[in-house]
PAZAZA-852392 format. One line per 3 residues: number of its first residue (from 0); for each residue x negated, y negated, z negated of N, C-alpha, C. Coordinates in nm, 4 decimals. Atoms other than C-alpha are relative to their C-alpha. Layout:
BEGIN
NUM) X:Y:Z:X:Y:Z:X:Y:Z; ...
END
This chain:
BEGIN
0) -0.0947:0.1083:0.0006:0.4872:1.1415:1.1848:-0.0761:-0.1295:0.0307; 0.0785:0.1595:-0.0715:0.4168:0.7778:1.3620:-0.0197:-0.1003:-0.2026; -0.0194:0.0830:0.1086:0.2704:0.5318:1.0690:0.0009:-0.1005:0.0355
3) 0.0109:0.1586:-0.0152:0.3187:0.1560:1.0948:-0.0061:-0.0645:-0.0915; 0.0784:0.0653:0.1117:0.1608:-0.0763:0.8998:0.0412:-0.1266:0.0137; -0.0438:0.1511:-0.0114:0.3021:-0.4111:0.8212:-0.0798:-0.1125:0.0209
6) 0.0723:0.1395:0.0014:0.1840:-0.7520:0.8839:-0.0673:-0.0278:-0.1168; 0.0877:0.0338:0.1260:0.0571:-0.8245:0.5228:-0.0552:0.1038:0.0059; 0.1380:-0.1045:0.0543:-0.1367:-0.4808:0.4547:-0.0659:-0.0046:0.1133
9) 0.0979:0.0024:-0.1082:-0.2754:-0.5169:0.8312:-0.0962:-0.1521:-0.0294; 0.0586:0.1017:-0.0095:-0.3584:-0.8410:0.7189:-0.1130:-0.0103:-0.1319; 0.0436:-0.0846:0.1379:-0.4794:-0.7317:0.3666:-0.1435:0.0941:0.0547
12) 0.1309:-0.0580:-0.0173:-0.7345:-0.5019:0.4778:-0.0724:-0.0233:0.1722; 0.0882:0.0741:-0.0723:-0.8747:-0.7290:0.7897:-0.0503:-0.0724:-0.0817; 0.0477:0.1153:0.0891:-0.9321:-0.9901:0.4946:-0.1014:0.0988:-0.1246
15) 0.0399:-0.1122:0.0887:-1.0401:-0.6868:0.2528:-0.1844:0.0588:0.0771; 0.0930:-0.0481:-0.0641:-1.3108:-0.5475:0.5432:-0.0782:-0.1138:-0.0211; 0.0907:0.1966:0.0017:-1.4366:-0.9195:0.5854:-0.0913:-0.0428:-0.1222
18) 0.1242:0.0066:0.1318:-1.5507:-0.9641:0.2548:-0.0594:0.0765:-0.0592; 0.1045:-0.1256:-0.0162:-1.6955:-0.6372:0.1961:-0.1327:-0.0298:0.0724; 0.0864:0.0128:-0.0796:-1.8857:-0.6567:0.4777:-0.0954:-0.1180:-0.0080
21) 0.1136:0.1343:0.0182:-2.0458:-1.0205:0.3586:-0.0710:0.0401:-0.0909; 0.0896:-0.0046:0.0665:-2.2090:-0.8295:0.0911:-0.0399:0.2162:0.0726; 0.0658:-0.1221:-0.0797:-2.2418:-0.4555:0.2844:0.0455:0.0484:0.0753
24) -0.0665:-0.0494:-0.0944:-2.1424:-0.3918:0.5973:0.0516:0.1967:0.0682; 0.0381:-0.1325:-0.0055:-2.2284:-0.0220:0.5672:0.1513:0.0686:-0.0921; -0.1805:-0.0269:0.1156:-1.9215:0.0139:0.2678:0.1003:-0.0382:0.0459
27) -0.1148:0.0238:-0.0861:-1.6780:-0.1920:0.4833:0.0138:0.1019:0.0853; -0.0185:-0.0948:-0.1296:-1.7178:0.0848:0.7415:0.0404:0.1573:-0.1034; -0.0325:-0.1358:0.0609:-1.6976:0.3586:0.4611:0.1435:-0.0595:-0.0576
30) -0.1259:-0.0150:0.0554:-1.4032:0.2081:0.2951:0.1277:0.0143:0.1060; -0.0989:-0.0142:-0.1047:-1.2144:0.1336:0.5932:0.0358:0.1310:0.0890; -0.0369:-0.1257:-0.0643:-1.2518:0.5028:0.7339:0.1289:0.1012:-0.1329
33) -0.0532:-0.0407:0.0975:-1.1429:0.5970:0.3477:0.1549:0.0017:0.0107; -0.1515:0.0686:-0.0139:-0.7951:0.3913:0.4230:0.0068:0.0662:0.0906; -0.0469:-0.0613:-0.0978:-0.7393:0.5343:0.7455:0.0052:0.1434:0.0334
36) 0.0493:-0.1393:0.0198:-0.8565:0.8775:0.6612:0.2066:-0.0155:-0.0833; -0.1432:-0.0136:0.1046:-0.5344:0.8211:0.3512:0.1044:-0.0444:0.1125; -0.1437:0.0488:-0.1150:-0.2902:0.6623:0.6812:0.0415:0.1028:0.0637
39) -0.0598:-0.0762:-0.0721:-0.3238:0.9757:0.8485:0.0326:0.0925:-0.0665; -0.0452:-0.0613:0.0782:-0.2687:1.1490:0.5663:0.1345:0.0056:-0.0294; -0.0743:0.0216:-0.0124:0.0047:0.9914:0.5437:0.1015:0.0253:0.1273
42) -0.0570:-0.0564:-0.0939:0.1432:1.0621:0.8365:0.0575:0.1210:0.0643; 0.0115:-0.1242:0.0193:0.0806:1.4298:0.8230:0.1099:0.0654:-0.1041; -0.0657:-0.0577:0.1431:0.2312:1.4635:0.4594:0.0388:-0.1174:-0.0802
45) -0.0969:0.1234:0.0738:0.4884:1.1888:0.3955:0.0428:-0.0066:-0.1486; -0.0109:0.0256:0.1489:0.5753:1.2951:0.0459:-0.1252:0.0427:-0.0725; 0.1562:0.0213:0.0630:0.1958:1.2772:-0.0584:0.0328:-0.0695:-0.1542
48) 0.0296:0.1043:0.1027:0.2584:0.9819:-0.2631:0.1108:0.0097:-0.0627; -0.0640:-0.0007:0.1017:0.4799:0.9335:-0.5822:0.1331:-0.1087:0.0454; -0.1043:0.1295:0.0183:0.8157:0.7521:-0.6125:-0.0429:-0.1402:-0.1094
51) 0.0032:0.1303:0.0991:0.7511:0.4048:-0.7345:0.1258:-0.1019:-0.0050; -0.1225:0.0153:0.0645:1.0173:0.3001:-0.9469:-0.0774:-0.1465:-0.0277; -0.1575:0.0204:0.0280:1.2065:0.0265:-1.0042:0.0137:-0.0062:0.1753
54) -0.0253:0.0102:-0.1252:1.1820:0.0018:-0.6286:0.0027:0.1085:0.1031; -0.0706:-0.0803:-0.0876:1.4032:0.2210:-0.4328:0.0150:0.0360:0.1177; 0.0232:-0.0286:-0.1047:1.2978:0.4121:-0.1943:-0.1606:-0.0309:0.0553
57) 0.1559:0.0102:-0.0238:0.9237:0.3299:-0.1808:-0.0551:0.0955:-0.0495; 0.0806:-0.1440:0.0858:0.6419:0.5909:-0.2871:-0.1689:-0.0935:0.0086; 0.1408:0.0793:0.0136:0.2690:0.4975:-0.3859:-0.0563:0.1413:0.0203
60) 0.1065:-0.0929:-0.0345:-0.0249:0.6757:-0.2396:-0.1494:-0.0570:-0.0791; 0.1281:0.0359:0.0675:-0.3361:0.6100:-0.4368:-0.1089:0.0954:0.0690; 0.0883:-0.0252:0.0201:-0.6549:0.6059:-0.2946:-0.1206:-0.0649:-0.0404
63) 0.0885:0.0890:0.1067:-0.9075:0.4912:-0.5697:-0.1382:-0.0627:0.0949; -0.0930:0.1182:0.1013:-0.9479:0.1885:-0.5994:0.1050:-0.0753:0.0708; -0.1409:0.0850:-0.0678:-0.6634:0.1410:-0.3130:0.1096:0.0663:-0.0283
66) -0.0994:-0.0793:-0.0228:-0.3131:0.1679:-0.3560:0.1242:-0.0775:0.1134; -0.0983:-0.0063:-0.1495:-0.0351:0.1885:-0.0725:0.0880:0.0202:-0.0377; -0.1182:0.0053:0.0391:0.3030:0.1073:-0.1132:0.0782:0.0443:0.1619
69) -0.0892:-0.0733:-0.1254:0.5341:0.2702:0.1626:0.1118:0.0588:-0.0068; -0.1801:-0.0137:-0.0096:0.8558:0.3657:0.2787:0.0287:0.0961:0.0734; -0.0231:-0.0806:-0.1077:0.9704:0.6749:0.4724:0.0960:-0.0438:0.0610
72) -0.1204:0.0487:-0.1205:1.1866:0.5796:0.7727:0.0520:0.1177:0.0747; -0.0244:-0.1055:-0.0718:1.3410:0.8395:0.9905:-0.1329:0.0875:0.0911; 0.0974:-0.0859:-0.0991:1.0649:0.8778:1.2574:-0.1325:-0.0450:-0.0461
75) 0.1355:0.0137:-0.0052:0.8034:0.7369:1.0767:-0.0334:-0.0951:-0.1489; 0.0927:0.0326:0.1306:0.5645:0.6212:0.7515:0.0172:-0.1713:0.0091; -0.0323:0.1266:0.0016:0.6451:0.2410:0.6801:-0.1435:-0.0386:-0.1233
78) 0.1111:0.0462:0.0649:0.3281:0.0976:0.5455:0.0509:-0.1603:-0.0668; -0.0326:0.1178:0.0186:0.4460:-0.2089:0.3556:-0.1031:-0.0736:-0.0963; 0.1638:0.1111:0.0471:0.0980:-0.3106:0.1375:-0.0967:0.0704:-0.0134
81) 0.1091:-0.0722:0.0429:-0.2298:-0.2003:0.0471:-0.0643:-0.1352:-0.0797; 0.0364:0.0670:0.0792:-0.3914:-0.3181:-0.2536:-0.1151:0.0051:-0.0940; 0.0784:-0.0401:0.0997:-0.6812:-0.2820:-0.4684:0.0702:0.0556:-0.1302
84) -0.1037:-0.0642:0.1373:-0.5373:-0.0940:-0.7886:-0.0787:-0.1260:-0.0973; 0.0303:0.0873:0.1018:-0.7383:-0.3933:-1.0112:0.1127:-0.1007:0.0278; -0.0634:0.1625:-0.0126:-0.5060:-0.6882:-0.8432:0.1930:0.0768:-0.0754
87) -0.1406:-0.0072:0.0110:-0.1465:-0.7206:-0.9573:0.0625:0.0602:0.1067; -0.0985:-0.0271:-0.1073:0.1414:-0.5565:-0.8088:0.1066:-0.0845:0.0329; -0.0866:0.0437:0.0155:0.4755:-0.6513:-0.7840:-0.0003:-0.1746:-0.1113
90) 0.0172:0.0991:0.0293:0.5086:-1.0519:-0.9323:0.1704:0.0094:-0.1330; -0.1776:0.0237:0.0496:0.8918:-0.9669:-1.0421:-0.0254:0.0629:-0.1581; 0.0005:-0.0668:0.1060:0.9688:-0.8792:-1.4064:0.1338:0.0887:-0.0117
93) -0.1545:-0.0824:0.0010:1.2647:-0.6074:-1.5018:0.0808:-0.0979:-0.1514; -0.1084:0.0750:0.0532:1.5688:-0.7846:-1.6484:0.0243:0.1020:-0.1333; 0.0064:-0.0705:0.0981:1.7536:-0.6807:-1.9612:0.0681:0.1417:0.0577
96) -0.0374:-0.1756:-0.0616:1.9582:-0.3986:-1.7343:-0.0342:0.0612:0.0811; 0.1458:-0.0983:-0.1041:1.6460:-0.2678:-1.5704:-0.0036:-0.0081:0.1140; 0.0368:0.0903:-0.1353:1.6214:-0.4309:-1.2621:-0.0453:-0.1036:0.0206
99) 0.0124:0.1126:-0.0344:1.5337:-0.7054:-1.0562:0.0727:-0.1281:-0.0051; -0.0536:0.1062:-0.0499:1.6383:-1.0429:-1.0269:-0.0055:-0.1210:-0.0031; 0.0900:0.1379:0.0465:1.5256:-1.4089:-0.9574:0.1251:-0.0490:-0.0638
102) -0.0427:0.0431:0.1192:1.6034:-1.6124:-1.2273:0.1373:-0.0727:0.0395; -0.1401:0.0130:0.0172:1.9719:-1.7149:-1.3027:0.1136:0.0377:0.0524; -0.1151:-0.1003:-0.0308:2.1509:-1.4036:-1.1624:0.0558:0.0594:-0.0929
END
């Protein structure tokens, strides 16, 4: 299956390689095969990764210490972030009837 990778996680791990590479350029080249090794994985075997709840219709692929938030589409793997598993995820908090919603809905 085709994967496409969004503007922020393409932008995410050009900024991710970059500073790696200012302290070992040798690990930027291993992590970045790591990620792309897990993309085509993805691609191969779309329900790899877990449903991540509260958000519907996404699945998380973890590969330590990255994780990948994504979306299956008809013809193809929707890459929508990649993240170190130390940084925050999601910014939103769940309401009192278990969902989303910015403040004073």
């Amino acid at each position: 299956m085709k994967v496409i990778i969004s503007k922020n996680a393409a932008d995410y791990l050009r900024r991710e390689r970059a500073y790696i590479a200012e302290h070992d350029p040798r690990a930027a080249e291993s992590v970045m095969r790591q990620i792309q090794a897990a993309i085509r994985t993805l691609g191969a075997y779309p329900n790899a990764g877990v449903a991540a709840l509260p958000l519907a219709g996404r699945r998380r692929f973890v590969v330590a210490p990255y994780v990948t938030d994504y979306s299956i589409m008809e013809h193809a793997v929707h890459i929508v972030a990649v993240r170190h598993g130390r940084q925050n995820g999601t910014s939103m908090e769940i309401d009192g009837d278990g969902d989303f919603e910015a403040d004073g809905e």
